[in-house]
C-alpha positions as CSV (number, residue, x, y, z in Angstrom):
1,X,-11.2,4.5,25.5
2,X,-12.5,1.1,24.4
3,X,-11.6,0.5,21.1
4,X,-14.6,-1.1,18.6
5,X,-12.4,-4.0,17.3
6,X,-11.6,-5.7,20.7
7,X,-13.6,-8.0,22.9
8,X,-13.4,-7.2,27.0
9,X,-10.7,-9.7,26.8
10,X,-8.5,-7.5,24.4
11,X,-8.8,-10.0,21.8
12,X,-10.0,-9.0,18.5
13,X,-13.6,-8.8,17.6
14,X,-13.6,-6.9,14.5
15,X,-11.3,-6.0,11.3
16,X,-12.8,-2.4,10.6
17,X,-9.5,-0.6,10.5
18,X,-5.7,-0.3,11.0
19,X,-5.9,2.9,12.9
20,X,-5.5,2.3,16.7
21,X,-5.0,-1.5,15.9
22,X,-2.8,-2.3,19.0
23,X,0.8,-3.6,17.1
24,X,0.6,-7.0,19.3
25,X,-2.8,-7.8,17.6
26,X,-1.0,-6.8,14.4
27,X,1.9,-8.8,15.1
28,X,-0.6,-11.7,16.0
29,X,-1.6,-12.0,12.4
30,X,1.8,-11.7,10.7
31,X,2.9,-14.5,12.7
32,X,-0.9,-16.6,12.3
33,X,-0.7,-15.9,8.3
34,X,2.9,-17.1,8.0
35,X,1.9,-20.6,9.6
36,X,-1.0,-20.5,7.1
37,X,1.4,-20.1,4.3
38,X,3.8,-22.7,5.5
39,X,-0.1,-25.3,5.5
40,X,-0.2,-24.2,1.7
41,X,3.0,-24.6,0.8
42,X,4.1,-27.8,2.7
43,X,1.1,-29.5,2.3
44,X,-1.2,-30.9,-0.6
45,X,-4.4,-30.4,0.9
46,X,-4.9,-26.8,2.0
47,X,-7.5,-27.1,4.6
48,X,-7.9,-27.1,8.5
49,X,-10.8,-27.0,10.4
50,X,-10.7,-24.1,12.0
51,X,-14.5,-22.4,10.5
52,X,-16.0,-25.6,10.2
53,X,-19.4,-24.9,10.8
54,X,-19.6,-21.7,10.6
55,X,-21.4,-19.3,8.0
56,X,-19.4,-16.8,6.1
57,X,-21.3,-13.8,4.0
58,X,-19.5,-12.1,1.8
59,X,-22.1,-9.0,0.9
60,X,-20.1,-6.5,-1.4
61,X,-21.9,-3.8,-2.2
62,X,-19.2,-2.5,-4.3
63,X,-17.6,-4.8,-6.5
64,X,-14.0,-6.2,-6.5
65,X,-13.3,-10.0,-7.8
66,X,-9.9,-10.2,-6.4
67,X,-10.7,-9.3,-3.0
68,X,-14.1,-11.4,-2.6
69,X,-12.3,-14.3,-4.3
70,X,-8.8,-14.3,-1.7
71,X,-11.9,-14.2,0.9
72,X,-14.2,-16.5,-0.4
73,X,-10.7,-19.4,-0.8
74,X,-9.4,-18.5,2.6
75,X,-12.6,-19.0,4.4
76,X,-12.9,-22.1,2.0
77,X,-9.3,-23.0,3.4
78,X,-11.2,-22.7,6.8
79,X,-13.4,-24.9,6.1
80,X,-16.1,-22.5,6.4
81,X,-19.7,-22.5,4.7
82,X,-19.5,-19.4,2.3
83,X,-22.1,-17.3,1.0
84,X,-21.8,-14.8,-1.8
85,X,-24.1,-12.4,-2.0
86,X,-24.8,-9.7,-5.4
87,X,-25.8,-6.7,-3.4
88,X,-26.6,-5.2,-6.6
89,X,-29.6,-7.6,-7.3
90,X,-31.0,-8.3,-4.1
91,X,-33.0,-6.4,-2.0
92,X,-31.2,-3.4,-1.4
93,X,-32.2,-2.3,-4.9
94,X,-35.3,-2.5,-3.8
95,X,-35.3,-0.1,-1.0
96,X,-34.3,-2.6,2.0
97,X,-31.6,-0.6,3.9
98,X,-27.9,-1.9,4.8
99,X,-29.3,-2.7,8.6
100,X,-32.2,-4.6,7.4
101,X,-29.7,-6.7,4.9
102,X,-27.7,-7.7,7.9
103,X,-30.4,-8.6,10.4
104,X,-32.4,-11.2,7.6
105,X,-28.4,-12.7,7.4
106,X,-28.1,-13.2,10.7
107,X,-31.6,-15.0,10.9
108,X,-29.9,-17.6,8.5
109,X,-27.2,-17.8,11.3
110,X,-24.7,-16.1,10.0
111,X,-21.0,-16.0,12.3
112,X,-18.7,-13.2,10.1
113,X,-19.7,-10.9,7.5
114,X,-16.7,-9.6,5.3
115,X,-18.2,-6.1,4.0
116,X,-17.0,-3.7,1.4
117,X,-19.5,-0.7,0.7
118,X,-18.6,2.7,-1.0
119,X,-19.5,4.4,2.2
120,X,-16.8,4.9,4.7
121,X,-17.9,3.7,7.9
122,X,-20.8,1.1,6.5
123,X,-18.6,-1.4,8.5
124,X,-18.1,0.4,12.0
125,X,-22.1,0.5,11.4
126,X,-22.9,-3.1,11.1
127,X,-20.4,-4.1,13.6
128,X,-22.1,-2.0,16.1
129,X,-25.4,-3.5,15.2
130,X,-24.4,-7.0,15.0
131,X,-24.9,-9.7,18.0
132,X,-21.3,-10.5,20.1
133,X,-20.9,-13.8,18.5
134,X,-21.1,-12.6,14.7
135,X,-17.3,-10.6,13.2
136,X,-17.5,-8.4,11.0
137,X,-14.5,-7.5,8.7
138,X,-13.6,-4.2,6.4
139,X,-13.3,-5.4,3.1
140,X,-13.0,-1.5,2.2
141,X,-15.3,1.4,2.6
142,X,-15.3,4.4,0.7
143,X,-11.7,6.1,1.2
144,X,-11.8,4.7,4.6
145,X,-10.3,1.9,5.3
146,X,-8.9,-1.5,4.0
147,X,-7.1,-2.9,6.3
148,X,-6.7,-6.5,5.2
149,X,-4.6,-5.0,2.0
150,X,-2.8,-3.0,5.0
151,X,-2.0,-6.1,6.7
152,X,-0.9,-8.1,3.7
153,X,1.1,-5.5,2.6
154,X,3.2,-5.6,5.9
155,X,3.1,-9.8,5.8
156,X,5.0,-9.6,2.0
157,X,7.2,-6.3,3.4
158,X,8.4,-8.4,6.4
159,X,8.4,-11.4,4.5
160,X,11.3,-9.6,1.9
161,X,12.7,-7.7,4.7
162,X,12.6,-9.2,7.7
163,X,12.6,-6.1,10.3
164,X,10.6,-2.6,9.8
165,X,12.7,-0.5,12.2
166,X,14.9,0.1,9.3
167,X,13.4,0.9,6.3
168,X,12.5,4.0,4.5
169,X,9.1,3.3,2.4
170,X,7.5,5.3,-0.1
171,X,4.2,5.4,-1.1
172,X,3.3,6.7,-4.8
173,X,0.1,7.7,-6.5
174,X,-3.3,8.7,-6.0
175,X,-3.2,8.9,-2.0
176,X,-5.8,11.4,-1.7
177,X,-8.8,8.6,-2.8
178,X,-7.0,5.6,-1.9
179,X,-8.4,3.6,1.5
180,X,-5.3,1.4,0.9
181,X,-2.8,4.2,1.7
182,X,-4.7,5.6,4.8
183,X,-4.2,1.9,6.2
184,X,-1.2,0.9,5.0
185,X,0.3,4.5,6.3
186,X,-1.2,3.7,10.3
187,X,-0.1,0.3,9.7
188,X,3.7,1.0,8.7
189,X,3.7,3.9,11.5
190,X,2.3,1.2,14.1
191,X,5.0,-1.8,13.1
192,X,8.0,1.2,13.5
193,X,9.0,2.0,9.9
194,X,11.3,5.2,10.6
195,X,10.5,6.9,7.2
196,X,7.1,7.0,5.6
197,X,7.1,9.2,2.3
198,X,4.5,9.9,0.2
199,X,5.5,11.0,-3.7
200,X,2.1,12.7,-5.5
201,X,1.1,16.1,-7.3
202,X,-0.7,18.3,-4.4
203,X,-4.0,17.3,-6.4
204,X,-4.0,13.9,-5.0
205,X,-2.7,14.3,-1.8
206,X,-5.2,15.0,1.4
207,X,-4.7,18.1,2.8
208,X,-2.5,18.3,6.1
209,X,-1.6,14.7,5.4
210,X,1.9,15.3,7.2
211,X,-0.7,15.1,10.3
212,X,-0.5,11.1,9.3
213,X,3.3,11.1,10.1
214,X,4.7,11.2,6.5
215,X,7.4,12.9,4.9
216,X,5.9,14.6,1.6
217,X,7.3,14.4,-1.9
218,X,6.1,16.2,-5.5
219,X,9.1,15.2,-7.7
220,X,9.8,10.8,-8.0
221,X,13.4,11.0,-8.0
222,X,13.7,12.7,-4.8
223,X,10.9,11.0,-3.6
224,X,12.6,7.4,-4.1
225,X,15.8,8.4,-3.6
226,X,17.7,5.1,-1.5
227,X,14.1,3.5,-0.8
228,X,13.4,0.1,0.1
229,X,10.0,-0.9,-0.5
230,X,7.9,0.9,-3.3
231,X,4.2,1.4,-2.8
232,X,2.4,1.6,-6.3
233,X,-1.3,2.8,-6.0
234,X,-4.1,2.8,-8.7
235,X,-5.7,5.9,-10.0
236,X,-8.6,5.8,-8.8
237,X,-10.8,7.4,-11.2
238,X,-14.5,6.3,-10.1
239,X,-13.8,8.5,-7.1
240,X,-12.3,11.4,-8.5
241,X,-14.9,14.4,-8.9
242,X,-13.5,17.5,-11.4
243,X,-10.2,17.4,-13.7
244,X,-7.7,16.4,-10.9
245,X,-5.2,15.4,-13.8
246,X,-4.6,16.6,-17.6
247,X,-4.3,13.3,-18.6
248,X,-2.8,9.7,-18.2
249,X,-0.3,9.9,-20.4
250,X,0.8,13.3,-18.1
251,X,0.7,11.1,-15.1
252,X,2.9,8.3,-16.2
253,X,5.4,11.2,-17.5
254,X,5.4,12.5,-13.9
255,X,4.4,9.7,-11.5
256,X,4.6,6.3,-13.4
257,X,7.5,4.0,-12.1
258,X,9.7,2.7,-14.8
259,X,13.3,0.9,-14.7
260,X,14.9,4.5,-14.5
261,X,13.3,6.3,-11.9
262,X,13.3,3.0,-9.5
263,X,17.2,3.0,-10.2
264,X,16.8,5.9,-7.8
265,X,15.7,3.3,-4.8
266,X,18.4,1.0,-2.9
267,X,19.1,-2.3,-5.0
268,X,17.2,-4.8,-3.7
269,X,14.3,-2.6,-3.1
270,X,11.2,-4.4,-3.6
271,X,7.6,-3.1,-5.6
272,X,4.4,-3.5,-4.5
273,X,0.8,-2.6,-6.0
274,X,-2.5,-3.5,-4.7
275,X,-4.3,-4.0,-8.3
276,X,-5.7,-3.8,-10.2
277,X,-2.7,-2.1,-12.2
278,X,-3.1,0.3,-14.9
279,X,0.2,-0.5,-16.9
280,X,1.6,2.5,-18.9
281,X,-0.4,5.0,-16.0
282,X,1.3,4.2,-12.6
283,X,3.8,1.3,-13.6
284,X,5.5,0.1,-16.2
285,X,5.3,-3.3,-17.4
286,X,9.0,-3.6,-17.7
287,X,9.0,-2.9,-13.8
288,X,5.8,-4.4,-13.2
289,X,6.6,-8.2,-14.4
290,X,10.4,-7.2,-13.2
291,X,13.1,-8.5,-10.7
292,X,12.5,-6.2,-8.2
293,X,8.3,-6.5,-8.5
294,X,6.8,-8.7,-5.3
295,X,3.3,-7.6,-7.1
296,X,1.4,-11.5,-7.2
297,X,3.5,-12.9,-4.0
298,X,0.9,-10.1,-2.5
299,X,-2.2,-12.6,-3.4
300,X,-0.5,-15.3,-2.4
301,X,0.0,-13.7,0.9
302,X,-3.6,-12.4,0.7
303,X,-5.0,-15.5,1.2
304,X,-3.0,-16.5,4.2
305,X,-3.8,-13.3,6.0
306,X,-7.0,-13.4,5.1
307,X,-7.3,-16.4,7.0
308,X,-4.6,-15.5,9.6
309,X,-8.1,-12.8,10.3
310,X,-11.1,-14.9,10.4
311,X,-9.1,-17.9,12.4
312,X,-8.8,-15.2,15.1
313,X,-11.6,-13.9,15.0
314,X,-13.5,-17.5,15.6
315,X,-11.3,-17.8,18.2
316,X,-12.0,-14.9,20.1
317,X,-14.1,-15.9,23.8
C-alpha cells in the first residue's frame, strides 16, 4: 500500500501522522534534529541555509502560539521566507473554503505549508491536493494527529535515556481528546518501547484503546509503578462535550502528579508535558519546576525537530 507521506523514492513527502511512519524515517529525524541541536548549541549564529529561498506558510486555523512560534524560528533557522497567516481574519471567514485558501498560497509560490485545523484529516486533504514540489506538515488536527510533538517527545526521551527497547512509559490524563497521545502511542510502539501504559478514568479513555497496544490503568499508583518516563497531558476542555468530570479539583485528587505519587516511578524517571500546563489540575508545580521535570528541554528540542522535518522534506527528489 503506498503510504501518503513518502515520495516513489521512499523518502518523505509529508508530516501528516506517526501512524505507519516507517521507524528508519523516524530514526532519520532523531538523528537530523540532534545535529541541529549541536548548530544551536555550539555555535553563535543559529542559521544554515538549508530553506533558503523557499516560502513557508504557517496557516493555523486553530490557534496555538507555542507551536506556530518553534515553527516559525526553525524555519527562520532555515533560512526560509515565512509567512504567518490569521486564518481567523482572512478569507475563510468569509466563505472561501480550506482548498481555495491553499490553491491562492501556492500562486504566491508557496514550497511547505505547516497546518493545524480542528478537523482531523484537514492535512491528509491539502496534501492530496497540493502540487509534488509543495510539503505539507500536521501541525495538529482535531484529535487526530500531531506528530511533530510525537517526534519531539521521542528526541528528549532518547536524549535522557539513550535506548527505547527498555523502558516502561506511562501516559497520564485526558487521552481520549488528546491528538498528542494517539501519536506519541504509534510513535513509542514504532521505536520498540516494551511497555506503553495509559493511567485515566474510563471517561477519558477511547474505547477499545488496548487495540493501540497499551497496557490500561484507572488508579496512578499502580499505573506508575517503577516507570521511566511520565507522560503529562492537558485537559482538554474545548473538546470535551457533556460532564466528563465532577470537577478539577476531583481530577488533580485522582489524576494530578505530585512529588508522592511520582515516588511510585523508578528514580531517575523523567516528566514530560506538552503544554500548555494546567498547574494544580494534571501536575503539580512542585513536580512541574522539579528535578525529575524535562518539561522546557521539550521546546528546546522542538525547534530542532522542527527543523530536523522541513530540512528533509526540502530535500526530498
Amino acid at each position: 500500500m503506498n503510504n501518503p507521506q513518502l515520495n516513489s523514492n521512499g523518502e518523505l513527502q509529508h508530516l501528516l501522522t506517526t501512524e505507519g511512519l516507517p521507524v528508519r524515517i523516524m530514526r532519520d529525524i532523531l538523528d537530523k534534529a540532534a545535529e541541529f541541536v549541536s548548530v544551536a548549541e555550539e555555535h553563535e549564529i543559529k542559521k544554515v541555509p538549508l530553506l533558503q529561498g523557499k516560502s513557508v506558510f504557517n496557516i493555523f486555523f486553530e490557534n496555538s502560539t507555542r507551536t506556530r512560534t518553534t515553527f516559525e524560528i526553525a524555519a527562520k533557522r532555515l533560512s526560509a521566507d515565512v509567512v504567518n497567516l490569521n486564518i481567523g481574519s482572512s478569507s475563510t471567514s468569509k466563505g472561501e473554503t480550506l482548498l481555495d485558501t491553499v490553491d491562492n498560497l501556492c500562486a504566491m509560490h508557496a514550497d511547505m505549508f505547516i497546518v493545524r485545523h480542528s478537523s482531523g484529516g484537514a492535512a491528509h486533504l491539502i496534501a492530496k491536493h497540493v502540487a509534488p514540489n509543495i510539503h505539507v506538515i500536521n501541525a495538529g488536527d482535531g484529535r487526530h494527529a500531531h506528530p511533530t510533538q510525537a517526534l519531539l517527545d521521542m528526541f528528549t526521551i532518547r536524549h535522557y535515556k539513550k535506548e527505547f527497547h527498555n523502558l516502561r512509559v506511562a501516559i497520564v490524563g485526558d487521552v481520549m481528546h488528546s491528538r498528542v497521545a494517539r501519536s506519541q502511542i504509534h510513535a513509542l510502539t514504532t521505536l520498540g518501547v516494551p511497555e506503553v501504559r495509559v493511567i485515566a478514568p474510563k471517561t477519558l479513555l477511547p474505547t477499545h484503546v488496548e487495540k493501540m497496544g497499551v497496557q490500561v490503568y484507572h488508579d496512578m499508583a499502580q499505573g506508575l509503578k517503577d516507570v521511566d518516563v511520565v507522560m503529562m497531558l492537558r485537559l482538554q476542555n474545548e473538546r470535551m462535550q457533556g460532564a466528563l468530570l465532577p470537577s478539577a479539583q476531583e481530577y488533580f485528587k485522582n489524576y494530578g502528579l505530585t512529588t508522592e505519587r511520582l515516588a511510585q516511578a523508578r528514580s531517575d524517571a523523567i516528566v514530560m508535558h506538552p503544554g500548555p500546563m494546567n498547574r494544580g489540575v494534571e501536575i503539580d508545580s512542585s513536580v512541574a519546576d522539579g528535578a525529575h521535570s524535562v518539561i522546557l528541554p521539550q521546546v528546546t528540542f522542538g525547534i530542532a525537530v522542527r527543523m530536523a522535518v522541513m530540512s528533509m522534506l526540502a530535500g526530498a527528489k
